[in-house]
C-alpha positions in Angstrom: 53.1 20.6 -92.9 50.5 18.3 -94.9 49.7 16.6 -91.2 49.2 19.6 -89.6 46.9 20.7 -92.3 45.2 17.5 -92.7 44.1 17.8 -88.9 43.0 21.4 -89.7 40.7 20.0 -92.2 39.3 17.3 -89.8 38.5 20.1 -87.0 36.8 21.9 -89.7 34.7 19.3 -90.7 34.0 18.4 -87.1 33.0 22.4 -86.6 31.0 22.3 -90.3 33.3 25.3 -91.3 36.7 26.4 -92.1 37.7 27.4 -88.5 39.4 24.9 -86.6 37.9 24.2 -83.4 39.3 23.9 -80.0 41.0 21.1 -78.8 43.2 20.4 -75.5 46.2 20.4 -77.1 45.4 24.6 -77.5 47.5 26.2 -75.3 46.0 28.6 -73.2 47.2 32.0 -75.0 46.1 30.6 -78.3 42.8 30.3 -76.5 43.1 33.5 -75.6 43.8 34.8 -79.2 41.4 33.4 -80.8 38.9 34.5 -78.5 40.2 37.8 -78.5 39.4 37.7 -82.2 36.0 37.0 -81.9 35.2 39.1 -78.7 37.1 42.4 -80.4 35.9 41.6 -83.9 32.0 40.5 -85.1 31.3 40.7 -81.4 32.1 44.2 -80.9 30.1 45.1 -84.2 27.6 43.1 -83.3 27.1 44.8 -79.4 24.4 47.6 -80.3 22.4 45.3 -82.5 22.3 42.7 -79.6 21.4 45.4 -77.5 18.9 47.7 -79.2 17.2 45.3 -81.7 17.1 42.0 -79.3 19.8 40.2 -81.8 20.3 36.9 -80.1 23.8 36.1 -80.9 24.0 32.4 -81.1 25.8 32.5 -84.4 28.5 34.3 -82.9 28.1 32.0 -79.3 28.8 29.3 -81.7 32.4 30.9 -83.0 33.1 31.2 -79.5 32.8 27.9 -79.1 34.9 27.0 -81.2 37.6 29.5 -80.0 37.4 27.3 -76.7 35.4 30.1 -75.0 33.5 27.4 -73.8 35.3 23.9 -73.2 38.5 25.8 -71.2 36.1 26.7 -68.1 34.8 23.0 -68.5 38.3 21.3 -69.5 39.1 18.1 -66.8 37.0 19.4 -64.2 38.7 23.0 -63.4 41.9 22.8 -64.5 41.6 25.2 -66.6 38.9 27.2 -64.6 41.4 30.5 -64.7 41.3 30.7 -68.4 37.5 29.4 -68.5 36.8 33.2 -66.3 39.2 34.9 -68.4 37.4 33.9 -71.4 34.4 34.9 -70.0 36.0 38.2 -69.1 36.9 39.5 -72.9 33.7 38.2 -73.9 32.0 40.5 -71.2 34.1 43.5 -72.1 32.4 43.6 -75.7 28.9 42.5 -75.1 27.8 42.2 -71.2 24.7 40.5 -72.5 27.0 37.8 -74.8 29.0 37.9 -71.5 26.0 36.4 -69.8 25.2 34.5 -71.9 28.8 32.4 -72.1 28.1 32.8 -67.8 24.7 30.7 -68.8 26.3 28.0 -71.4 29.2 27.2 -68.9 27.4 26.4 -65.9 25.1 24.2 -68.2 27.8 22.6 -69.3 29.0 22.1 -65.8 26.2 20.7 -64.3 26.5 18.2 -67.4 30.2 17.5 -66.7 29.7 17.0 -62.9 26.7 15.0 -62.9 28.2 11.8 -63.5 25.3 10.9 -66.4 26.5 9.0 -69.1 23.9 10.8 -71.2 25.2 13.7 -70.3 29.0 13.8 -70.4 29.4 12.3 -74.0 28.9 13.6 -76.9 26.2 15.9 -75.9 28.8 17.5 -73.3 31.2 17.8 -76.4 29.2 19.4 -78.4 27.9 22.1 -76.0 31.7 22.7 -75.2 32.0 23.5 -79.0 29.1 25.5 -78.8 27.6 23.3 -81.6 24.2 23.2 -79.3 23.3 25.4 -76.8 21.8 25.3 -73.1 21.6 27.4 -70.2 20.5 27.5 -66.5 17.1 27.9 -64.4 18.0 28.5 -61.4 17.4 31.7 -60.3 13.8 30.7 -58.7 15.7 27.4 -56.7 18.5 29.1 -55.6 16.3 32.1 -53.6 14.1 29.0 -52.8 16.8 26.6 -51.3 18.2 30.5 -49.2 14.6 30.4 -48.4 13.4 33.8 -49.8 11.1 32.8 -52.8 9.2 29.2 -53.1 10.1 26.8 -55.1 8.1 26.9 -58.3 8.4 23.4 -60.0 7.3 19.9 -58.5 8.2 16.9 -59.7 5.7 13.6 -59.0 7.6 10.2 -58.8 7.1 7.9 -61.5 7.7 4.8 -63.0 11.5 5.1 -64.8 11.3 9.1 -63.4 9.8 12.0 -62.5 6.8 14.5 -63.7 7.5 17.7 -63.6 4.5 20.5 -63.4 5.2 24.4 -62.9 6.4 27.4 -63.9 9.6 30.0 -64.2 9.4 33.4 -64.7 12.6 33.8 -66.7 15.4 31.7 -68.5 18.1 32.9 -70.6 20.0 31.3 -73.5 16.8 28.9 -74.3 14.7 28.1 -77.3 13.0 25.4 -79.2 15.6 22.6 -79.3 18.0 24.0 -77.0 18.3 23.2 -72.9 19.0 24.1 -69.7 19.6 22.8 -66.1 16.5 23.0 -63.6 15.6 22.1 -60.4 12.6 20.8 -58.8 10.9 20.0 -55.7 9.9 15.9 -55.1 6.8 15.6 -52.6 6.0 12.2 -50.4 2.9 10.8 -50.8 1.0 13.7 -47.9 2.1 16.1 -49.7 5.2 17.1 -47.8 8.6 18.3 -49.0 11.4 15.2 -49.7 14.2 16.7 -51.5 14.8 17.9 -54.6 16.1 17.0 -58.0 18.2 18.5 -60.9 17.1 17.9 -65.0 18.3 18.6 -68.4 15.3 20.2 -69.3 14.9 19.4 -73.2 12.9 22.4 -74.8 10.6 20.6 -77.1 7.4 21.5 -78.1 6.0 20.3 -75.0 7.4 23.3 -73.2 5.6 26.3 -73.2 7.4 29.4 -73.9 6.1 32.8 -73.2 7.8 36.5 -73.9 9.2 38.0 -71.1 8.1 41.8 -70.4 10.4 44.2 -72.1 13.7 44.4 -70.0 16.1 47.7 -70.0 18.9 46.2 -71.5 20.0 42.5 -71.8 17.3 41.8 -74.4 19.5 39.9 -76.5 19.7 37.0 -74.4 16.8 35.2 -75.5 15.2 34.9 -72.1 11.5 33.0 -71.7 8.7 32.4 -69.0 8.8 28.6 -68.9 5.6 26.2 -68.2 5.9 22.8 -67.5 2.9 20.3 -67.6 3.9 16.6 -66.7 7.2 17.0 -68.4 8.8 13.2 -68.1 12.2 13.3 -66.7 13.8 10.1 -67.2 17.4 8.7 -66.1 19.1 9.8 -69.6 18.0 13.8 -68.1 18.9 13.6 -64.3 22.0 15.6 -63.3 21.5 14.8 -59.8 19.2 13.1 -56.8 19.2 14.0 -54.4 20.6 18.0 -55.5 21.6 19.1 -52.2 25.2 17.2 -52.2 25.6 18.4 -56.1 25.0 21.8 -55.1 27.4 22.1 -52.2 30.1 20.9 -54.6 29.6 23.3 -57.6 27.6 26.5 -56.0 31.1 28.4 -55.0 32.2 27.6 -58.9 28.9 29.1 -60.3 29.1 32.2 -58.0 33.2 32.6 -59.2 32.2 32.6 -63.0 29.9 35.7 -62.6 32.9 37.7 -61.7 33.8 37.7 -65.4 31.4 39.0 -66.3 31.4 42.1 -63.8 35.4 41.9 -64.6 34.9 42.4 -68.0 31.8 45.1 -68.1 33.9 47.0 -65.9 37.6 46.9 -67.8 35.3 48.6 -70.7 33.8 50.8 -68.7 37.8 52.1 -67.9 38.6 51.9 -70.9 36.1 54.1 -72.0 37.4 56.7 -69.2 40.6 56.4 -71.0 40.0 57.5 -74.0 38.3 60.7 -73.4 41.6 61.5 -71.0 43.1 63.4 -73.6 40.5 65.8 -74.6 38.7 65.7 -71.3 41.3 65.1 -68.9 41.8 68.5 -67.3 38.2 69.0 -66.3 37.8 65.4 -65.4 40.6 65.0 -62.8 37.5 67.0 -60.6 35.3 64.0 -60.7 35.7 60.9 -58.3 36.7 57.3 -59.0 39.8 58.2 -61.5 40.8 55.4 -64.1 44.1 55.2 -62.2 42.1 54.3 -59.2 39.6 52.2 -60.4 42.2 50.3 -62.6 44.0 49.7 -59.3 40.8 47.9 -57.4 40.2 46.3 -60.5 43.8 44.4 -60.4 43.2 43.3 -56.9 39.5 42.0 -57.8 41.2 40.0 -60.7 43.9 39.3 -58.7 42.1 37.6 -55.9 39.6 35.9 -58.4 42.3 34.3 -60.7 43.6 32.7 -56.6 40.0 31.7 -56.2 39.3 30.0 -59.7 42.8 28.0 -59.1 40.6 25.3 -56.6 36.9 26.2 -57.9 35.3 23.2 -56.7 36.5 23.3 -52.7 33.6 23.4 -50.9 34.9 24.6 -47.5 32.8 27.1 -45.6 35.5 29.4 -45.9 36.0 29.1 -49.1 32.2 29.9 -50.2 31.9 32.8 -48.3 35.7 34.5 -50.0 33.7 33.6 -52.6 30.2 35.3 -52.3 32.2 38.4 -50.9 33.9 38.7 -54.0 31.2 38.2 -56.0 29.3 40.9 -54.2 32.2 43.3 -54.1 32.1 42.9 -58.3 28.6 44.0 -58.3 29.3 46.5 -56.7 32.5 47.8 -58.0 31.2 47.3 -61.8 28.6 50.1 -60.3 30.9 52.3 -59.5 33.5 51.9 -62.7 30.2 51.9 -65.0 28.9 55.2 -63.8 32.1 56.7 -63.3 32.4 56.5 -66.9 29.6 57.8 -67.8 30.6 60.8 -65.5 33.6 60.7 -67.9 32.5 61.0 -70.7 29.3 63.2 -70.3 26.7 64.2 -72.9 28.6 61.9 -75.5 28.0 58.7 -73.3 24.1 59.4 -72.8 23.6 58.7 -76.4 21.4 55.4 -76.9 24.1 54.3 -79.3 27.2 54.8 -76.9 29.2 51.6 -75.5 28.9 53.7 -72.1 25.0 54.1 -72.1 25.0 50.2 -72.6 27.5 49.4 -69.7 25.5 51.2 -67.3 22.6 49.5 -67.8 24.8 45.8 -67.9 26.6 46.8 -64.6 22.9 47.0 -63.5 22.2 43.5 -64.4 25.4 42.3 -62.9 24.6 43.9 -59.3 20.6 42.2 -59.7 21.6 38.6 -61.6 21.2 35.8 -59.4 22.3 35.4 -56.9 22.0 39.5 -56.4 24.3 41.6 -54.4 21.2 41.5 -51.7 21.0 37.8 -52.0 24.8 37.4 -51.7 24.8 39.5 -48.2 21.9 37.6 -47.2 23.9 34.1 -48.1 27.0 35.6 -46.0 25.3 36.2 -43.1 23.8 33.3 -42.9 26.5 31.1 -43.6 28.6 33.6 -41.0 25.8 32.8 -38.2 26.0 28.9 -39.4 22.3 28.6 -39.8 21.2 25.9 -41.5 18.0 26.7 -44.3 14.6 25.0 -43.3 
């Protein structure tokens, strides 16, 4: 008993609180509990205020992390991918946007894990697993870019020790003075040309420039920025990858796959909320389409077939991808359907502002438009299905 408390008292300290933090000897329901507990608790209290007043949670990202919301999607390279998405899942069934947010930290913290950087995969990938510092991703603008339908919109100059890096980004989420995220950038040859591309921690000192994104419908709590970039030095200690290209074939299918949980868990609230007007609304509502009992059903076989996927998340067959990207793209679409149909449900009680319902619409919405979008995913399978090869 006095070990066992002892260690308690060490994760503490190592947390700089009283709740112990995650550590692989968890097993994965107490994972699950203690996530649970965070998710169903502050979390859920917390949902409207991220909402409506733009509260960016990272107080409450932080006791995720050390719940192991965090390190279980990172934990020896996708072992423990499954509980990683499931994580991400009850997260997502509280708060969509903190739901997105988790999305954002764990792919940061993959490209971390995967890029082979000593820099990167020590302590600084320990303590973003703990959600002790926070980071998230850039790449909406290079991954339209690299399916060629945007350009790309930072350029990196070769350097002594590095690269400069010059441009801008229209949004990034999870970011702010002395946090991170993972970017991508375009090198030129010396006539100007294309060469290939690279991938950076992009440390968010104040040598980045920052800039307030236009006012979004929902998903304001996500602390999301225009970026500018003016000679930022990347050196060896930031470089995730160079070339990018074989680092993105090997993790693209596992970035897709983790978005499912968030459209898995927007969308097991959204049913939830059909529920429990069943018993006071249930005889005029058995009139309306897409019943609980039905979408419940589509939603177990969406699960089902993700939890298969997430058992091998870095196979990077052809195949493979595109299973992937179709059931990515079926969530979007699906978490559409289960969020309206709630609404539908519940009537004039879920059009008020402050309704969990009246917030889920508006997060399916993001989850259907998120990159890569459910217009972007078609695009990718048809492409991939025709075996075209990007310019």
């Amino acid at each position: 008993m006095q070990i066992a408390a002892e260690h308690k008292a060490v994760q503490a300290a190592a947390c700089g609180g009283e709740q112990p933090c995650f550590d692989k000897s968890w097993g994965d329901d107490q994972v699950m509990a203690e996530v649970s507990r965070v998710a169903r608790g502050p979390l859920a209290a917390a949902a409207y205020r991220i909402d409506q007043e733009h509260l960016y949670p990272r107080e409450l990202m932080g006791e995720l992390g050390r719940a192991g919301a965090f390190a279980a999607a990172l934990d020896a390279g996708g072992q423990r991918f499954v509980l990683g998405l499931d994580a991400m899942r009850e997260i997502s069934r509280s708060c969509g946007a903190t739901g997105f947010l988790t999305w954002a930290h764990d792919v940061c913290g993959m490209y971390m894990e995967q890029s082979g950087n000593p820099a990167l995969t020590g302590q600084r990938l320990q303590d973003h697993m703990l959600g002790r510092s926070f980071g998230g991703t850039a790449l909406s603008n290079p991954m339209k870019a690299l399916a060629g339908i945007e350009p790309m919109q930072l350029k990196a100059e070769p350097v002594p020790g590095g690269y400069l890096v010059s441009g801008a980004l229209p949004w990034v989420s999870h970011i702010a003075k002395g946090q991170y995220c993972g970017a991508i950038a375009t090198v030129s040859k010396s006539d100007g040309s294309r060469s290939h591309e690279i991938m950076f921690l992009l440390d968010i000192g104040e040598e980045v420039g920052l800039r307030p994104c236009p006012v979004f419908s929902g998903m304001e709590g996500t602390s999301t920025w225009a970026v500018r970039l003016d000679k930022y030095f990347v050196g060896q200690d930031l470089l995730i990858a160079d070339p990018v290209a074989p680092f993105l074939k090997r993790i693209r299918a596992a970035f897709v796959l983790l978005q499912v949980g968030m459209a898995a868990g927007v969308a097991q609230g959204a049913i939830e909320s059909m529920l429990e007007v069943e018993p006071m609304l249930g005889h005029v509502n058995q009139y309306l389409s897409d019943r609980p009992d039905v979408l419940q059903a589509e939603y177990d076989d969406l699960w089902t077939r993700a939890a298969r996927l997430a058992q091998t998340p870095y196979e990077d067959s052809k195949d493979f991808l595109l299973e992937v990207l179709d059931l990515r793209a079926q969530g979007g679409e699906f978490v559409l359907r289960a969020a309206n149909s709630a609404l539908m449900h519940q009537g004039a009680r879920g059009y008020l502002m402050q309704s969990p319902v009246q917030r889920r619409v508006r997060e399916a919405q993001f989850v259907a438009i998120v990159t890569p979008a459910v217009k972007h995913l078609r695009w990718e399978m048809a492409r991939l299905s025709q075996e075209e090869v990007p310019a």
